[in-house]
PDB file with SEQRES, HELIX, SHEET and CRYST1 records, atoms N, CA, C and O in Angstrom:
SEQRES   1 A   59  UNK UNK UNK UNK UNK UNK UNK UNK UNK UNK UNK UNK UNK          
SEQRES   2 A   59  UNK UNK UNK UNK UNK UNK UNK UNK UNK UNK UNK UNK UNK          
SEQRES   3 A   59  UNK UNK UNK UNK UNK UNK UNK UNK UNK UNK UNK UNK UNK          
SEQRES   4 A   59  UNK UNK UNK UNK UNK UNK UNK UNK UNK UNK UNK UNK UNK          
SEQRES   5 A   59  UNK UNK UNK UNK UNK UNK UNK                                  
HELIX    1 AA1 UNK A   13  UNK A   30  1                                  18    
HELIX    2 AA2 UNK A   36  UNK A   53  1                                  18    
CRYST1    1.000    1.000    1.000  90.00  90.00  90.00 P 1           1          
ATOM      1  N   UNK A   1      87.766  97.925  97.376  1.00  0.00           N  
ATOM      2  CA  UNK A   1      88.770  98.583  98.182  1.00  0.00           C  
ATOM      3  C   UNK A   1      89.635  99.448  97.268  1.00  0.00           C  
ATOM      4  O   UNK A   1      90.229  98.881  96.351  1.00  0.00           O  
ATOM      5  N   UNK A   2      89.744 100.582  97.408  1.00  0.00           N  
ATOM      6  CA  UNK A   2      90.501 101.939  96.977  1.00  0.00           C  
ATOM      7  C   UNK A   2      92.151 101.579  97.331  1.00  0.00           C  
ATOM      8  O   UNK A   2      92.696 101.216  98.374  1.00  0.00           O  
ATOM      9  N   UNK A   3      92.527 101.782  96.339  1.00  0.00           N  
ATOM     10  CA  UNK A   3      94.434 101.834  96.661  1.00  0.00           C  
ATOM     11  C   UNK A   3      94.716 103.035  96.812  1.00  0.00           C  
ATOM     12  O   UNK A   3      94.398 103.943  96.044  1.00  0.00           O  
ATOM     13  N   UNK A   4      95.670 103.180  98.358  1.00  0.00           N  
ATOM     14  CA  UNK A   4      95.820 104.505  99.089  1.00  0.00           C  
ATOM     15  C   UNK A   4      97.329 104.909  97.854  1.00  0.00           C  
ATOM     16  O   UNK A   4      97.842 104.107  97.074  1.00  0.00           O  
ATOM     17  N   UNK A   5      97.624 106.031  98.010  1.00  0.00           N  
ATOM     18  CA  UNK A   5      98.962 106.389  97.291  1.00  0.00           C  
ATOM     19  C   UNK A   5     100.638 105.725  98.557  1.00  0.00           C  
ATOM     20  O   UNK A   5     100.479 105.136  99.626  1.00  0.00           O  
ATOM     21  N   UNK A   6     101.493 105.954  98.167  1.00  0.00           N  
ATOM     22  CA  UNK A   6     102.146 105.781  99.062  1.00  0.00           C  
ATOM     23  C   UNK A   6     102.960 106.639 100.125  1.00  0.00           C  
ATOM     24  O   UNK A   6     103.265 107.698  99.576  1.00  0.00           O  
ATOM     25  N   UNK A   7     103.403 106.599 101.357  1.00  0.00           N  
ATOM     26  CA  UNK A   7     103.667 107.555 101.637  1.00  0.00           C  
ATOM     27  C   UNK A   7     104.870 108.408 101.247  1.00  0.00           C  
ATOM     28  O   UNK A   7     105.340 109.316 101.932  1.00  0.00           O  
ATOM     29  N   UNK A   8     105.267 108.034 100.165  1.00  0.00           N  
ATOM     30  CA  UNK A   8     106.863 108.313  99.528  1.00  0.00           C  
ATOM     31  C   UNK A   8     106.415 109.201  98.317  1.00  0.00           C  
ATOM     32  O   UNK A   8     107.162 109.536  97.397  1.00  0.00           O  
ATOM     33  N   UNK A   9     105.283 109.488  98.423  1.00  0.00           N  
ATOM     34  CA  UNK A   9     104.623 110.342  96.816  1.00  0.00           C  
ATOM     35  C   UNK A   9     104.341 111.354  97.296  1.00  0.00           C  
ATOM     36  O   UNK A   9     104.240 112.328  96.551  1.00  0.00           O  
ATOM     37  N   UNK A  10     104.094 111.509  98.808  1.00  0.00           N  
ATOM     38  CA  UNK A  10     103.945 113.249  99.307  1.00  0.00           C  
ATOM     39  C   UNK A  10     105.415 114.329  98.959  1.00  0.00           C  
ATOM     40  O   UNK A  10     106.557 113.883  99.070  1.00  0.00           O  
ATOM     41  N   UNK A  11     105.264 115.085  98.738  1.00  0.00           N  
ATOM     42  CA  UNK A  11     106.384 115.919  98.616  1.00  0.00           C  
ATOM     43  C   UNK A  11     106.884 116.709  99.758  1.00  0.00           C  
ATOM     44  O   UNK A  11     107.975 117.271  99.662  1.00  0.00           O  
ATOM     45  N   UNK A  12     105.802 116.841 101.394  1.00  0.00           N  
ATOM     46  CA  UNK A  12     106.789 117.014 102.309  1.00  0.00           C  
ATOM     47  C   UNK A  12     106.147 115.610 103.444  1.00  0.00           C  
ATOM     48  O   UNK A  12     105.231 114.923 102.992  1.00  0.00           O  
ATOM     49  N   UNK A  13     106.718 115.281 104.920  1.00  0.00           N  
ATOM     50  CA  UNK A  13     106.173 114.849 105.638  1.00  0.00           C  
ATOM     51  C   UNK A  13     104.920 115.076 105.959  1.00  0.00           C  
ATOM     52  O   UNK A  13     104.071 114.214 105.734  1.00  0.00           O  
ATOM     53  N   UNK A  14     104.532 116.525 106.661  1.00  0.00           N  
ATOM     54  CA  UNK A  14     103.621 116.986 107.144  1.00  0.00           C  
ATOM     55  C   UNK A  14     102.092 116.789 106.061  1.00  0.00           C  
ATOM     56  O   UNK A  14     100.932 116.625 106.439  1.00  0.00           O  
ATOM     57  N   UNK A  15     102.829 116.911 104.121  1.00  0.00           N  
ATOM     58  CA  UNK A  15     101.573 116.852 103.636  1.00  0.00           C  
ATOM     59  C   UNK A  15     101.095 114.518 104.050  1.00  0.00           C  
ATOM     60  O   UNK A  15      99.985 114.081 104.355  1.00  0.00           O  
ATOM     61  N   UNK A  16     102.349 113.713 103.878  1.00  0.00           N  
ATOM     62  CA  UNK A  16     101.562 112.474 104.098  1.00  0.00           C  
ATOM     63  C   UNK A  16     100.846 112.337 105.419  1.00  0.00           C  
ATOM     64  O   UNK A  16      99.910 111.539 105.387  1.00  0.00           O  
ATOM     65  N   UNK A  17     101.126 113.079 106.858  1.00  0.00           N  
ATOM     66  CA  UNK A  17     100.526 113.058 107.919  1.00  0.00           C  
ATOM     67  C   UNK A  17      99.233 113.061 107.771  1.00  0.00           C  
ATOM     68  O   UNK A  17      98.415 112.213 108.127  1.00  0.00           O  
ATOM     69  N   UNK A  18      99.042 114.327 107.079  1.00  0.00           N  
ATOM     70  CA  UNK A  18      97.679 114.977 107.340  1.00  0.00           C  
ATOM     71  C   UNK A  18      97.354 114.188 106.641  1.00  0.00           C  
ATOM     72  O   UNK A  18      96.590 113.419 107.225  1.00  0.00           O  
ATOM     73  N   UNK A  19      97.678 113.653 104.628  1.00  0.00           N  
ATOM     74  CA  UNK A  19      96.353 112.624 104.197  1.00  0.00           C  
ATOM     75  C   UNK A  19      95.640 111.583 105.294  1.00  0.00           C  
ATOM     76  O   UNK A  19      94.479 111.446 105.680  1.00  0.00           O  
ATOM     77  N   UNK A  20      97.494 110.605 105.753  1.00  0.00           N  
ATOM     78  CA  UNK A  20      96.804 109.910 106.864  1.00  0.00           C  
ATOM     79  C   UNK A  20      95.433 109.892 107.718  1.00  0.00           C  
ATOM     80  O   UNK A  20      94.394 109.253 107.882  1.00  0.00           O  
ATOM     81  N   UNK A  21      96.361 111.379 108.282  1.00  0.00           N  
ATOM     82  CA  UNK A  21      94.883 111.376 109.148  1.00  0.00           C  
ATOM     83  C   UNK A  21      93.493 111.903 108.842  1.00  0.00           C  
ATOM     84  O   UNK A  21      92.500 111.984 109.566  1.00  0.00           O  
ATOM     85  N   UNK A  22      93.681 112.225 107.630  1.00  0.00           N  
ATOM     86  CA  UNK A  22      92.186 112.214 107.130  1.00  0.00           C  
ATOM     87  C   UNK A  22      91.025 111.326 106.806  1.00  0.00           C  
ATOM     88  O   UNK A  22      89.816 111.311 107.042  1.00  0.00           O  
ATOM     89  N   UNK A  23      92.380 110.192 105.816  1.00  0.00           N  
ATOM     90  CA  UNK A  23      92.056 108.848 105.642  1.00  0.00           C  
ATOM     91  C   UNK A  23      91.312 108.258 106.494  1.00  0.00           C  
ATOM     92  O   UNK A  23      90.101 108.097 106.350  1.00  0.00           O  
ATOM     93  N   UNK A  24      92.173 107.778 107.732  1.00  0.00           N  
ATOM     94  CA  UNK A  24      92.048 107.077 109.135  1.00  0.00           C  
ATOM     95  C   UNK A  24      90.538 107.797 109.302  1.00  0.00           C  
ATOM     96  O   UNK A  24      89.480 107.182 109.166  1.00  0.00           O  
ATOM     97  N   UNK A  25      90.629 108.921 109.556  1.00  0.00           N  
ATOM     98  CA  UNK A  25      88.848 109.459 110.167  1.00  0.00           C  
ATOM     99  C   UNK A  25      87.977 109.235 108.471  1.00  0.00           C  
ATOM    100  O   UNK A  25      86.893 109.815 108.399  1.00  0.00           O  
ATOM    101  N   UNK A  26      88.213 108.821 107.806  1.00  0.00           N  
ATOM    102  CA  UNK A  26      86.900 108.872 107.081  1.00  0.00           C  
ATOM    103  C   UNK A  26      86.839 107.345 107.336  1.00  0.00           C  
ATOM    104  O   UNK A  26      85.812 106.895 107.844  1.00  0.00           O  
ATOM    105  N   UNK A  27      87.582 106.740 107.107  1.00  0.00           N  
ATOM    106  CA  UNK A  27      87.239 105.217 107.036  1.00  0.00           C  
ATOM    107  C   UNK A  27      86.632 104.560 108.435  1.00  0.00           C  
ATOM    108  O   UNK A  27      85.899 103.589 108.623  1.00  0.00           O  
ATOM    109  N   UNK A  28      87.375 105.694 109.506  1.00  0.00           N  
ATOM    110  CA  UNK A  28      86.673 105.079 110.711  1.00  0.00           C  
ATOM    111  C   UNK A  28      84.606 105.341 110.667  1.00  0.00           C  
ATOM    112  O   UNK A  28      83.724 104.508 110.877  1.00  0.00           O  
ATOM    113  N   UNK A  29      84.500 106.827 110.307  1.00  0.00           N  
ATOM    114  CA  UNK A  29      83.700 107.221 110.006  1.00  0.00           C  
ATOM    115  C   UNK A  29      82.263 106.546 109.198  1.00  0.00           C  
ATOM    116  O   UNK A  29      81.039 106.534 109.331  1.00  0.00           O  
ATOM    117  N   UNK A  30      83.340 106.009 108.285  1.00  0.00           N  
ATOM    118  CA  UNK A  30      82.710 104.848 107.142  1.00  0.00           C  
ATOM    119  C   UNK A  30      82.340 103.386 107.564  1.00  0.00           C  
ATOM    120  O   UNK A  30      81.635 102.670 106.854  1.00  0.00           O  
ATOM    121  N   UNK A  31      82.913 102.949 108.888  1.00  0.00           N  
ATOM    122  CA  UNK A  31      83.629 102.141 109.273  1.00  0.00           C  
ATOM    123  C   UNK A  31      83.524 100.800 107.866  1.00  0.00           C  
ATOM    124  O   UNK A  31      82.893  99.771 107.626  1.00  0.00           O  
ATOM    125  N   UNK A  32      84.320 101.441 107.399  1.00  0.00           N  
ATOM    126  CA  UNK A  32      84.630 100.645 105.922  1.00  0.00           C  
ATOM    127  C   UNK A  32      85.836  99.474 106.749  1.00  0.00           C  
ATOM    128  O   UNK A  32      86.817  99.986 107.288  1.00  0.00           O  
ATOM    129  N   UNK A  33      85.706  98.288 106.780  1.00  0.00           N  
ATOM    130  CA  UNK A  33      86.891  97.530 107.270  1.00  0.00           C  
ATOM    131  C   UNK A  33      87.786  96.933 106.261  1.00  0.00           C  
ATOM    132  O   UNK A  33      88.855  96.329 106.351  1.00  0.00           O  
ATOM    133  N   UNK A  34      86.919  97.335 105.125  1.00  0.00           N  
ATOM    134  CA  UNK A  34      87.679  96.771 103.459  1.00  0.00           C  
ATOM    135  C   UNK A  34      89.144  97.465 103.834  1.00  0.00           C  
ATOM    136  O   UNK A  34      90.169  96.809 104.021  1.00  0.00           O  
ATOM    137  N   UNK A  35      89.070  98.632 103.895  1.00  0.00           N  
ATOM    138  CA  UNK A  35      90.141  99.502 103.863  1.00  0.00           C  
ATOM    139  C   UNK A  35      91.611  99.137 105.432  1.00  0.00           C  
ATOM    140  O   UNK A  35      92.567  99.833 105.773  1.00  0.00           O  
ATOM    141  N   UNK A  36      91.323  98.358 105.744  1.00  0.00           N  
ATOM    142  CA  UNK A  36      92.051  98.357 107.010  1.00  0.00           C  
ATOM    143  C   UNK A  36      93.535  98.274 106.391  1.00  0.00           C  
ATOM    144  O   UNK A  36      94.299  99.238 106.429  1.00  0.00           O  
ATOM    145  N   UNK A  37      93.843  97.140 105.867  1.00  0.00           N  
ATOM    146  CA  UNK A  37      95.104  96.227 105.333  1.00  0.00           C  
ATOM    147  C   UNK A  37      95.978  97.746 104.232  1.00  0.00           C  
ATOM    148  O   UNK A  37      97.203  97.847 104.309  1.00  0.00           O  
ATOM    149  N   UNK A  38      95.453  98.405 103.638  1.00  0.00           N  
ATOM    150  CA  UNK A  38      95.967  99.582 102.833  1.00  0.00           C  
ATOM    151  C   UNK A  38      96.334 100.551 103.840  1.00  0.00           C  
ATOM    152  O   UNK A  38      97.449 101.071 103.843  1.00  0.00           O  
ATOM    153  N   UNK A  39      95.106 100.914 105.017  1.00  0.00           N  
ATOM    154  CA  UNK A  39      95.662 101.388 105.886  1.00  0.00           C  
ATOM    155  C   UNK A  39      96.849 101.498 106.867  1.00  0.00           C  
ATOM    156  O   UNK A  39      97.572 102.402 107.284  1.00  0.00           O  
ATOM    157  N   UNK A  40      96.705  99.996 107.066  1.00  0.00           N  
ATOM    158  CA  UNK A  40      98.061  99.740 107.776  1.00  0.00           C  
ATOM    159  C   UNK A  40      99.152  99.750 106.987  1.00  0.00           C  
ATOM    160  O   UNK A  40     100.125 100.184 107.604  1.00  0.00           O  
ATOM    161  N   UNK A  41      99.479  99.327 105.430  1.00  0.00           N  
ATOM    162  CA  UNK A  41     100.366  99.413 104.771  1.00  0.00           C  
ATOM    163  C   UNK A  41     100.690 101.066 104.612  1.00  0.00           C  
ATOM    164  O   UNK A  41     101.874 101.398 104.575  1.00  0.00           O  
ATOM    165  N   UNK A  42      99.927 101.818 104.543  1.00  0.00           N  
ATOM    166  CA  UNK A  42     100.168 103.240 104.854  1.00  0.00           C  
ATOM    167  C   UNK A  42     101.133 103.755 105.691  1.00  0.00           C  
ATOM    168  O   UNK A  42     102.164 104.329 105.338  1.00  0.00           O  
ATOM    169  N   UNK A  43     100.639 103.452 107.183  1.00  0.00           N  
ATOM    170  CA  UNK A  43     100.696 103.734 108.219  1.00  0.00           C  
ATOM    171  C   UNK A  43     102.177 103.128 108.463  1.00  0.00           C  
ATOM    172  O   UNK A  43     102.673 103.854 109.325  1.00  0.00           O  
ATOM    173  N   UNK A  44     103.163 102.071 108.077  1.00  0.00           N  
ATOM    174  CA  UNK A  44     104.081 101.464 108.028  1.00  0.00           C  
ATOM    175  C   UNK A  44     105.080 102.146 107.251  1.00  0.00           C  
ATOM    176  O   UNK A  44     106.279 102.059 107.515  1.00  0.00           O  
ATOM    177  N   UNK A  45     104.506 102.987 106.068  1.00  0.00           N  
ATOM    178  CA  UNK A  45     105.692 103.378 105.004  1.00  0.00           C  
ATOM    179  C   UNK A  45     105.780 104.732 105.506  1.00  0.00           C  
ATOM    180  O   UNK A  45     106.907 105.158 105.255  1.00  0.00           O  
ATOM    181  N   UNK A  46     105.067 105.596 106.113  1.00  0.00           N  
ATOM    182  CA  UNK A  46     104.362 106.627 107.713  1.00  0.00           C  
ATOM    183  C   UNK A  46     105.852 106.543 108.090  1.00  0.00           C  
ATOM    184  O   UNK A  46     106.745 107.306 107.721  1.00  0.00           O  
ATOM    185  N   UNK A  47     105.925 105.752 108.684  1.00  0.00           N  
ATOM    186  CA  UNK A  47     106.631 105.726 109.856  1.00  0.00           C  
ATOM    187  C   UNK A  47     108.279 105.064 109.633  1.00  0.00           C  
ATOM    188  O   UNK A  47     109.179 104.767 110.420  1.00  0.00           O  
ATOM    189  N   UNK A  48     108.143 105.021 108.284  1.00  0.00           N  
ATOM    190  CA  UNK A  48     109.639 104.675 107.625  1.00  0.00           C  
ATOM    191  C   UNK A  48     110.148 105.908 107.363  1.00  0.00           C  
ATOM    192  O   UNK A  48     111.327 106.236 107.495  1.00  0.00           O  
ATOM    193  N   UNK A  49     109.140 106.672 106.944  1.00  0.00           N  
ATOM    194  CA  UNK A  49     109.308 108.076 106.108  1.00  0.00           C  
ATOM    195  C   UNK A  49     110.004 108.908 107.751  1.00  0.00           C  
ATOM    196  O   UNK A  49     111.136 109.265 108.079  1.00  0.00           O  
ATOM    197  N   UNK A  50     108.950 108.933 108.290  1.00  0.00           N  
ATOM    198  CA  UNK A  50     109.585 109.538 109.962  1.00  0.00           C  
ATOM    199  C   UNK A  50     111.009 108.957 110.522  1.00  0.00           C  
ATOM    200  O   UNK A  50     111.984 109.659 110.793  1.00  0.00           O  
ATOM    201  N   UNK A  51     110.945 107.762 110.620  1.00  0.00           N  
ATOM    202  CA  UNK A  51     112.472 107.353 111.055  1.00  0.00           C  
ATOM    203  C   UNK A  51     113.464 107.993 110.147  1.00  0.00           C  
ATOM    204  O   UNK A  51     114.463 108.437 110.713  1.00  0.00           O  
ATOM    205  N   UNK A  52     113.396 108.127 108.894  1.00  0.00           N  
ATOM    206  CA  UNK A  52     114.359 107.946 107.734  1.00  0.00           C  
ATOM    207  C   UNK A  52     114.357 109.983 107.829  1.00  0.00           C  
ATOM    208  O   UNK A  52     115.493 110.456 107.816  1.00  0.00           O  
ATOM    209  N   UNK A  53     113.628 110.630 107.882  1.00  0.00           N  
ATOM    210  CA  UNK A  53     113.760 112.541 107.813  1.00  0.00           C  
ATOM    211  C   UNK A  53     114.124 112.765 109.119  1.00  0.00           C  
ATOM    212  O   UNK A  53     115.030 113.590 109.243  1.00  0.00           O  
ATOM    213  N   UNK A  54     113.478 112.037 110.643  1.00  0.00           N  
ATOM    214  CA  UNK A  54     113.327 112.826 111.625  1.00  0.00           C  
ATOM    215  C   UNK A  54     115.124 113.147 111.999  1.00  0.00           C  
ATOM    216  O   UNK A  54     116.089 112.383 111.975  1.00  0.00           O  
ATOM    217  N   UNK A  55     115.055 114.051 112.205  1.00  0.00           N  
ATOM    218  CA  UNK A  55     115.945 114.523 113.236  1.00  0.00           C  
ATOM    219  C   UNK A  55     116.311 115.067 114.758  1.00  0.00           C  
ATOM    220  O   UNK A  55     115.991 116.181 115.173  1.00  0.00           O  
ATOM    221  N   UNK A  56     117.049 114.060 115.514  1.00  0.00           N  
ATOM    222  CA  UNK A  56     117.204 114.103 117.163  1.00  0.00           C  
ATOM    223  C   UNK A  56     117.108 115.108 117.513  1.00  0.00           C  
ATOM    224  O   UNK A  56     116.272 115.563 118.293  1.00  0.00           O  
ATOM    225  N   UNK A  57     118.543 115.980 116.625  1.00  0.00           N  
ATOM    226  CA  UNK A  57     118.998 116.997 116.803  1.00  0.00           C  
ATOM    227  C   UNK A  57     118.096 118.084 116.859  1.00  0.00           C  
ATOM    228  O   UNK A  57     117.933 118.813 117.837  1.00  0.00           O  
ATOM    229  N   UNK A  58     117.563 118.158 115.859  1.00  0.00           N  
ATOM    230  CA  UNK A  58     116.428 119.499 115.990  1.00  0.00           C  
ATOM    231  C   UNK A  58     115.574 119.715 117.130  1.00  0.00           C  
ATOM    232  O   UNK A  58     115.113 120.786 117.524  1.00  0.00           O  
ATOM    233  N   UNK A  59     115.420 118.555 117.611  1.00  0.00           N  
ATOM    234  CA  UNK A  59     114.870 119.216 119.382  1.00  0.00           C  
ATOM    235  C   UNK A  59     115.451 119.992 119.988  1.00  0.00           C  
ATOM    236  O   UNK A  59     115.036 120.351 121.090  1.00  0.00           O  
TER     237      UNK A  59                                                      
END                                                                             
């Protein structure tokens, strides 16, 4: 099993999205299940990163 980077090492949002979702489709692709648990730890620091930049306001 490959150690993903974290999502706090991208330098904008949009670039950790897209690894994400590249990730997510190769592994589904692969259906590698080794990779799930990194995935989800991904997908968690994802969505810390989003709570912690997004802004209400800008809608």
């Amino acid at each position: 099993m490959k150690k993903l980077p974290s999502a706090y090492d991208f330098k904008t949002l949009p670039e950790a999205i897209s690894f994400y979702t590249r990730t997510v489709a190769e592994v589904m692709k692969a259906r590698d299940r080794s990779m799930h648990e990194e995935v989800m730890r991904f997908k968690r620091e994802l969505h810390e990163r989003i709570d912690r930049e997004y802004d209400p306001a800008a809608l």
